[in-house]
Backbone bond lengths (Angstrom), bond angles and torsions (degrees), N, CA, C in turn:
res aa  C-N    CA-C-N  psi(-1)  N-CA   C-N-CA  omega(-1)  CA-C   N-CA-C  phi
1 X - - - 1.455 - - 1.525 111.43 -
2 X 1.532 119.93 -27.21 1.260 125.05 -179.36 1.826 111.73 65.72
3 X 1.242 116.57 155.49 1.352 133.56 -170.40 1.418 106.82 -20.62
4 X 1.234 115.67 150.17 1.404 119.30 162.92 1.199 122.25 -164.22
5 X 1.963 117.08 122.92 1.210 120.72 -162.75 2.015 123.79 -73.94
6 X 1.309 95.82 129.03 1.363 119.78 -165.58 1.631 111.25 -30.18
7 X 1.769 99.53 -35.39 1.850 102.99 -178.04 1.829 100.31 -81.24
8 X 1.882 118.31 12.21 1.303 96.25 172.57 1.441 117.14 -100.40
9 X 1.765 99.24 -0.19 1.558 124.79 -173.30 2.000 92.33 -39.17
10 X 1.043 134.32 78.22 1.513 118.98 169.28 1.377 110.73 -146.24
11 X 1.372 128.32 151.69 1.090 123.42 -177.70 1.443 125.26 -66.26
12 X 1.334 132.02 133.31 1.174 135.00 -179.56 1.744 119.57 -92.33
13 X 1.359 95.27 -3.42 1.891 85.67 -174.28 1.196 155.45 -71.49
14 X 2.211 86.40 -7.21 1.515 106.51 154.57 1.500 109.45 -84.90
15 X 0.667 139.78 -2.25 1.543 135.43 -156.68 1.907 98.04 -92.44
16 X 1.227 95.14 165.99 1.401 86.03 172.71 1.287 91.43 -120.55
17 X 2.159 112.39 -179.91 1.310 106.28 -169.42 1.812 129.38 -78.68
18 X 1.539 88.60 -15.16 1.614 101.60 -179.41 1.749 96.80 -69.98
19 X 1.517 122.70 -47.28 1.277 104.77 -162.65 1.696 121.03 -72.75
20 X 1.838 104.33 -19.86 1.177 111.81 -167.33 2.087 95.04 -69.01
21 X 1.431 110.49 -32.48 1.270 112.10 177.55 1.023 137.39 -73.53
22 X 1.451 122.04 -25.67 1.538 129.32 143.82 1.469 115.69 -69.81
23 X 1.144 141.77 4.35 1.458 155.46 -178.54 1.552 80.48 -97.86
24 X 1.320 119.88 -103.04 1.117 111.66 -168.48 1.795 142.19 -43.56
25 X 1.666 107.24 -19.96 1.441 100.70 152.34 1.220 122.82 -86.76
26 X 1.035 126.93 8.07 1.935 126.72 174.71 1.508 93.89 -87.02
27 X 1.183 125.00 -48.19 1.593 144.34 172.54 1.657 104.98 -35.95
28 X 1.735 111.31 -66.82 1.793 123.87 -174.39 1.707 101.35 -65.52
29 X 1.730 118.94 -20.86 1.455 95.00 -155.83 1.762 75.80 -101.67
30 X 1.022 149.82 -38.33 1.484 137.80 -163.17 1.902 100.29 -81.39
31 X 1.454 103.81 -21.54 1.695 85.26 169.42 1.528 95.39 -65.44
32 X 1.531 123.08 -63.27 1.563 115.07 -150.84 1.756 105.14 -62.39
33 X 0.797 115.20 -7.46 1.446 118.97 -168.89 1.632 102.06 -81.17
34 X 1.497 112.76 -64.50 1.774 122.71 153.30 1.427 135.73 -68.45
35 X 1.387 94.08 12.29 1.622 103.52 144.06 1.657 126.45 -76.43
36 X 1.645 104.85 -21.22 1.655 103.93 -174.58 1.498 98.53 -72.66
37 X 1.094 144.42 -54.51 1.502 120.13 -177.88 1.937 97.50 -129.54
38 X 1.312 95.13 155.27 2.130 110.89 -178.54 1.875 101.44 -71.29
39 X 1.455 106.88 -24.85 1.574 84.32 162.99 1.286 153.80 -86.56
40 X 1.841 81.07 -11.84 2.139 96.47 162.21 1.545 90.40 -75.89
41 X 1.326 139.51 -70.57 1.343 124.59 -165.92 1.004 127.45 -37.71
42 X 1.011 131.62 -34.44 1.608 152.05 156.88 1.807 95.63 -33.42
43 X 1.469 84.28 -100.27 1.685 92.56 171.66 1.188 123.86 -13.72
44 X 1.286 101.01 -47.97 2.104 102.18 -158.25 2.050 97.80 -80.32
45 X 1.490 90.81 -27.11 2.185 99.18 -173.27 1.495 84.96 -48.50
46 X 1.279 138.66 -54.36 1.535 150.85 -167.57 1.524 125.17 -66.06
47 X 1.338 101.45 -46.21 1.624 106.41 -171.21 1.507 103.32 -105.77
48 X 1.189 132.21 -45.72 1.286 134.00 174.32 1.948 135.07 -98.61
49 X 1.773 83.03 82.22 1.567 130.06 -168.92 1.620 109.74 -62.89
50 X 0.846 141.93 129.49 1.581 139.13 148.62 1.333 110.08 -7.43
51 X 1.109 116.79 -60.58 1.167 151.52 -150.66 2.154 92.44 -73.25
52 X 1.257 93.10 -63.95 1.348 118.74 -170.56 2.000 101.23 -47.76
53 X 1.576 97.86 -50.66 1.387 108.99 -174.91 1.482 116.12 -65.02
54 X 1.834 103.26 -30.39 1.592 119.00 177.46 1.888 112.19 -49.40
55 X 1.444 101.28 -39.10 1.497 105.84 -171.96 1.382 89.72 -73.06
56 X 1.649 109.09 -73.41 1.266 88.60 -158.16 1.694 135.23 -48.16
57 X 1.483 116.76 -28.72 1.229 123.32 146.93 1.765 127.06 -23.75
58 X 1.236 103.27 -46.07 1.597 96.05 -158.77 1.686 76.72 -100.76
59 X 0.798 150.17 -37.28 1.911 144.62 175.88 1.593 97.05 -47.96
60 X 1.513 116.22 -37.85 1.614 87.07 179.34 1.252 117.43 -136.18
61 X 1.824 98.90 38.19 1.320 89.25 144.17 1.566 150.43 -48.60
């Protein structure tokens, strides 16, 4: 399965499999994105929630 960040620790068993998979690439492209400097990462540990990714998920479905 490879690495996986601690704020994605959440249960998936309502989710279905398409959403858990667009959840999780919004997740891979905003890690690599807050990899260029530790103070967007910072930022993003804060603003960009499971939760946060859940909306945006179901908005584009």
């Amino acid at each position: 399965m490879g690495p996986t960040h601690q704020g994605l620790a959440i249960p998936y068993n309502g989710l279905s499999h398409k959403l858990c998979s667009h959840i999780k690439n919004l997740w891979d492209l905003m890690h690599k994105i807050t990899l260029v400097t530790s103070t967007a990462k910072c930022h993003c540990m804060y603003m960009y929630t499971p939760l946060h990714f859940a909306n945006l998920a179901l908005q584009n479905l």
